[in-house]
N, C-alpha and C positions, 0 to 999 in steps of 0.2 A: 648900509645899515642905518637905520634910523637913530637920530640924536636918543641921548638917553636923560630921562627925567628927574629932577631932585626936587621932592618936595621939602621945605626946609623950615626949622622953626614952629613945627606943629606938635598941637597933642596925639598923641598916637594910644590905637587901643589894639595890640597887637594879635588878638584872638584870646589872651589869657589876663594881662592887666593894660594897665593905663599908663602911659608918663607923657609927662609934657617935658616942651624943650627939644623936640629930637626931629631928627630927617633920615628922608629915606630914597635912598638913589633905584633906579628901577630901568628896565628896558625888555622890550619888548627878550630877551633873551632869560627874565627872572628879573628876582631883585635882587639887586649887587652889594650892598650895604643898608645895617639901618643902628643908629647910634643917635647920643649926643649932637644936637648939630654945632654946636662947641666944637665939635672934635671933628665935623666932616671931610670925604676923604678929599684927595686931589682932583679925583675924576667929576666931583659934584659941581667946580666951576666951568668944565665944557658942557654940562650940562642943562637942558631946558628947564630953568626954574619956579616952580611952584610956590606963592607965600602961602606958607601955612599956618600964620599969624592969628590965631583966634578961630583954629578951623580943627579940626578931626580927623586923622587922617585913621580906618578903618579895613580888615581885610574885606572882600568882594562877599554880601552877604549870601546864603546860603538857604534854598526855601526847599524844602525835603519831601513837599505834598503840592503839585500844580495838577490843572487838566489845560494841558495848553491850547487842544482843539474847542475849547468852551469860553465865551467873553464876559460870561458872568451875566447875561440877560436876568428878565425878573424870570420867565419860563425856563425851567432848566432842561424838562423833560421835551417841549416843542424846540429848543437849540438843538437838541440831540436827533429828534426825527428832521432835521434839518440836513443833518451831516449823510450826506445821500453818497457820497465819494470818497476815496480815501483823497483824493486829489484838492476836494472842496478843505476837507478836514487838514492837510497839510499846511493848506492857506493859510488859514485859523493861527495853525500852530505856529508858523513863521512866525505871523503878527503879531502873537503875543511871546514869543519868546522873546523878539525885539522890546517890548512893554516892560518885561522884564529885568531885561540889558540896562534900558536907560533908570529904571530906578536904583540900578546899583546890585541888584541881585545878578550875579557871574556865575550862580551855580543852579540847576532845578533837578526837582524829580520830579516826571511826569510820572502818576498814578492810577492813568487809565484812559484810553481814548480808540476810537475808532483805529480797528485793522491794527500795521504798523506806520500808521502817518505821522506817528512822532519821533518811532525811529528813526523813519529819514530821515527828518527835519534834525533830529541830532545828529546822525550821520554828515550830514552839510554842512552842520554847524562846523563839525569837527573839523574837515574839510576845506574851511576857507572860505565855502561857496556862497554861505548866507551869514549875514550877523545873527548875535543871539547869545547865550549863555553856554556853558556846559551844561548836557542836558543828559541824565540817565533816565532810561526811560521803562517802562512797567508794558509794552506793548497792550497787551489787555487785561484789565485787572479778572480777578477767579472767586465766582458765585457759586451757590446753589441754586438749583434749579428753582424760581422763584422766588430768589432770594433779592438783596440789595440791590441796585443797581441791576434787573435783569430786563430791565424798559429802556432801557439808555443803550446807549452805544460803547461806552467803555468796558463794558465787561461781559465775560466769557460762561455761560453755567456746566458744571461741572459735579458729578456727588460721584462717592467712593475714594479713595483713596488711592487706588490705579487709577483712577481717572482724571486726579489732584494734581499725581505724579507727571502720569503724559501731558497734562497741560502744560506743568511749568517748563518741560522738555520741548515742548512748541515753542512755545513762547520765547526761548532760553535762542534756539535754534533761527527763528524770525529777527533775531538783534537784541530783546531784552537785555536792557542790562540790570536790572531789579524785578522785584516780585511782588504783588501786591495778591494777600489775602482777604476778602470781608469775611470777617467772622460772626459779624453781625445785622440786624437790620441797619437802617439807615433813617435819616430827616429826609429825604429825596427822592423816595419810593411810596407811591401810593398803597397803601391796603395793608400793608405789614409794620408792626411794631418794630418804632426805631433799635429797643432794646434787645430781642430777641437772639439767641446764639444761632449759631447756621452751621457751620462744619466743626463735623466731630472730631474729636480727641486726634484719632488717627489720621484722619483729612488734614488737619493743620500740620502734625507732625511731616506726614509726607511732603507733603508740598514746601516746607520748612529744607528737611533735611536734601530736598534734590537740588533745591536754588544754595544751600550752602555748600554743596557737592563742588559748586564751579565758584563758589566763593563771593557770591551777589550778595545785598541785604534784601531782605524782605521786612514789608511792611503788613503792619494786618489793623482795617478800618475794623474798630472796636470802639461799640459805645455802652453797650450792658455790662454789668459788672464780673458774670458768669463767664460771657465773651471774652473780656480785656484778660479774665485769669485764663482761661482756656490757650490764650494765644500768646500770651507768656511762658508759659509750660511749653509750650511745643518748640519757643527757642526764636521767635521771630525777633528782627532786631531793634523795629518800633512801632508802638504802639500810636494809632494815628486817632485822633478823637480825642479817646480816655475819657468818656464823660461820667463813668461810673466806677472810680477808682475805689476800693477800699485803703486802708490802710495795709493787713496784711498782703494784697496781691504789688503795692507799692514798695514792700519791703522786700520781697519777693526780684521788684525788677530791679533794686538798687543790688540784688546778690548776684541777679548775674548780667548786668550791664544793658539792661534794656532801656532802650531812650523813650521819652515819650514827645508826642506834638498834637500839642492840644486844640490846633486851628482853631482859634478864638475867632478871627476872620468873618468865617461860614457862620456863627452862628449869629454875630453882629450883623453881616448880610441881612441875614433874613429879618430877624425880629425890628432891626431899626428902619424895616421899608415893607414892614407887616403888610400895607394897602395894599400893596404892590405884588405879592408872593402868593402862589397856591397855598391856600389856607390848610390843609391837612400838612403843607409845613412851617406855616408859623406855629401850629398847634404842637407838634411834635419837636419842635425847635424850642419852645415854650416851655414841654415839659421838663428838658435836660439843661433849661441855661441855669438854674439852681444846683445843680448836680456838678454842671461842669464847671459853676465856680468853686466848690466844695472841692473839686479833685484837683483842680489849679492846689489849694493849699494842701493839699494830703500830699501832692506830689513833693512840693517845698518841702515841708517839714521833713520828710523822708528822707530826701536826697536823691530823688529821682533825676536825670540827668535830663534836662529837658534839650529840644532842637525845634527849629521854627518852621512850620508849614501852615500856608495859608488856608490850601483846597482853594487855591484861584479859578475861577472860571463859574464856583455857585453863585447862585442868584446874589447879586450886587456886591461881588466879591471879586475886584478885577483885580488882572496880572499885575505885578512890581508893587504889590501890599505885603512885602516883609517888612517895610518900614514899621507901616502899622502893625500886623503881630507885635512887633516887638514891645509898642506902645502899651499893647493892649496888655501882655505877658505882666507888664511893669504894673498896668493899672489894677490888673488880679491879684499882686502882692509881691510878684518875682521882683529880685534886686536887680536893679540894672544892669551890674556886672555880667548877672548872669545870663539873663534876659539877652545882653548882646553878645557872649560865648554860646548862646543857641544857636543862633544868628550867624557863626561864622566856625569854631574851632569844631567843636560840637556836631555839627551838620558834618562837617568833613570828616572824621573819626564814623560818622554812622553809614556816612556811604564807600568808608574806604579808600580815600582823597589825601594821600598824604602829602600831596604838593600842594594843597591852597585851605583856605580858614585861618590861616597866621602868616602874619608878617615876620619872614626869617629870610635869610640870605637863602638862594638857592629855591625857594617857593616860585611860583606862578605870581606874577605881578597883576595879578588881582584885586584892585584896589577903590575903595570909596571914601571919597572927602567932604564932610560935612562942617558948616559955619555952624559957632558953638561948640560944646561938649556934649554928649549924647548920653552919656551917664549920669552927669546933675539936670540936662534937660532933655531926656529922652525924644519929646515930639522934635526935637532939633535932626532928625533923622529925616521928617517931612519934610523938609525945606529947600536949599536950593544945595546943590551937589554936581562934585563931577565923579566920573566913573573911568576908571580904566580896566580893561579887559586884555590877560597877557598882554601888557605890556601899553597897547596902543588906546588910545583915548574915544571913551565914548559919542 
């Protein structure tokens, strides 16, 4: 049995508040204690000790929107005709879910990629066989026929509502352990308005209700404002984008517990390496980054429950940038409390994770330590860290 770890004398931000002063004993078997380090138990002095003296001690962040077969090239659309294998595509995924490991992100959602090659690679993960995060994964996300995403490799096209339904029942049966809808255009698709709604009323519904059947979340990439409400309504459980939020369809998701993730990420990607980027998506990227800071505060003001996802893997948008969301969440006007319960308790609540996003006795020792405070100086998340995943150290 491996020694068991106490990190001691740190600030702690537990998924829900902050205190400093405290330790937290941990071992590969959960976390056994977390208190006052005033008051630490007996078992903390056989243990391997951590100073966590002017440091952060954090649950395992939590990124709810990855493509882990993608590295974030400036071509998004020539990485994808690239992925010629599910074999090549596994690669991919390993590599970046390790990317993701060592920045401190313990938990992903893939939300779409070639075949099942990132089920396996979660499968392994789980497994023992490869390092990497916990990973649920979207096997292949579900289009309309010419809709988002149907030049890429991540996603499946699909219209009618029987055929909404059989998809998510493949999908569900191949390993899926989550759902992803587009319900709308995309910045990433040549020829089509990023704003545009795609599946109908009953499309969404269906597709909604069969992944809830077996108790998955579903996610639905929404960027038009007609879309984000459309796929609200039908009960999905986040909205991935939101770059056209109103206020009423915001009050709507605070009624009945819709998260949103705003992957601010993706669209900094693109605009801040414009030179660089197929121009029909800086253009289209261009047109929604007004919008999507407008829906940053309409969410705020609301009470929208926000959760952090990147969409790692678009154009200069690499894996283990939840640090940065978070930054970015802070810089659009979110408080940093909250900013980092997206980041951790939040995430876990959306994917249904009740053992990890908070530091409690009995949780998944899940853990990230950052020099500084990360709520009075948020970019303190970028900087130098350790990570432990159950238990054992990254």
């Amino acid at each position: 049995m491996p020694k068991p770890t106490y990190v001691a004398n740190v600030t702690l931000f537990d998924g829900k508040s902050i205190r400093k002063g405290q330790g937290v004993l941990f071992g590969t078997d959960g976390i056994e204690w977390v208190g006052a380090h005033a008051r630490a138990p007996k078992g903390a002095t056989a243990a391997r000790e951590v100073d966590g003296a002017a440091k952060t001690l954090l649950p395992g962040l939590i990124d709810v929107h990855v493509h882990l077969q993608f590295d974030g090239s400036a071509d998004f659309e020539k990485e994808s005709k690239e992925l010629t294998s599910a074999g090549f595509a596994a690669i991919k995924a390993m590599n970046n879910a390790k990317r993701n490991l060592d920045a401190g992100v313990t938990t992903v959602r893939d939300l779409g990629g070639m075949g099942g090659a990132s089920i396996d690679v979660a499968r392994a993960v789980a497994a023992g066989r490869i390092p990497g995060p916990r990973i649920l994964a979207a096997g292949r996300a579900l289009t309309v026929t010419g809709g988002h995403g149907h030049n890429i490799a991540l996603s499946r096209e699909v219209d009618g509502a029987d055929a909404v339904r059989a998809a998510v029942r493949e999908e569900i049966r191949a390993g899926a352990t989550t759902i992803k809808l587009i319900a709308t255009g995309g910045v990433l698709t040549p020829g089509i308005p990023a704003t545009f709604s795609a599946f109908t009323a009953e499309e969404l519904e269906a597709g909604v209700r069969e992944a809830h059947e077996r108790d998955l979340p579903v996610a639905a990439h929404a960027i038009g404002a007609n879309g984000i409400r459309a796929a609200v309504l039908a009960g999905v459980d986040s909205i991935e984008h939101c770059n056209q939020l109103t206020p009423a369809t915001a009050r709507e998701m605070v009624a009945r517990g819709t998260f949103r993730s705003p992957t601010i990420c993706a669209v900094r990607g693109i605009l801040d390496h414009a030179d660089r980027v197929a121009e029909y998506a800086v253009e289209k990227a261009r047109q929604i980054e007004a919008d999507s800071k407008k829906s940053h505060r309409t969410a705020i003001r609301a009470g929208v429950r926000p959760v952090c996802g990147t969409d790692a893997g678009t154009p200069f948008n690499p894996h283990g940038s939840a640090p940065q969301e978070i930054v970015f969440m802070v810089e659009w006007g979110m408080a940093p409390l909250d900013a980092l319960r997206a980041a951790t308790a939040n995430g876990a609540e959306l994917l249904r994770l009740s053992d990890v996003g908070t530091i409690e006795a009995g949780k998944r020792a899940d853990l990230l330590l950052v020099d500084g405070d990360p709520v009075e100086n948020p970019p303190a998340l970028l900087g130098r860290r350790s990570v432990w995943h159950e238990g054992v150290p990254v």
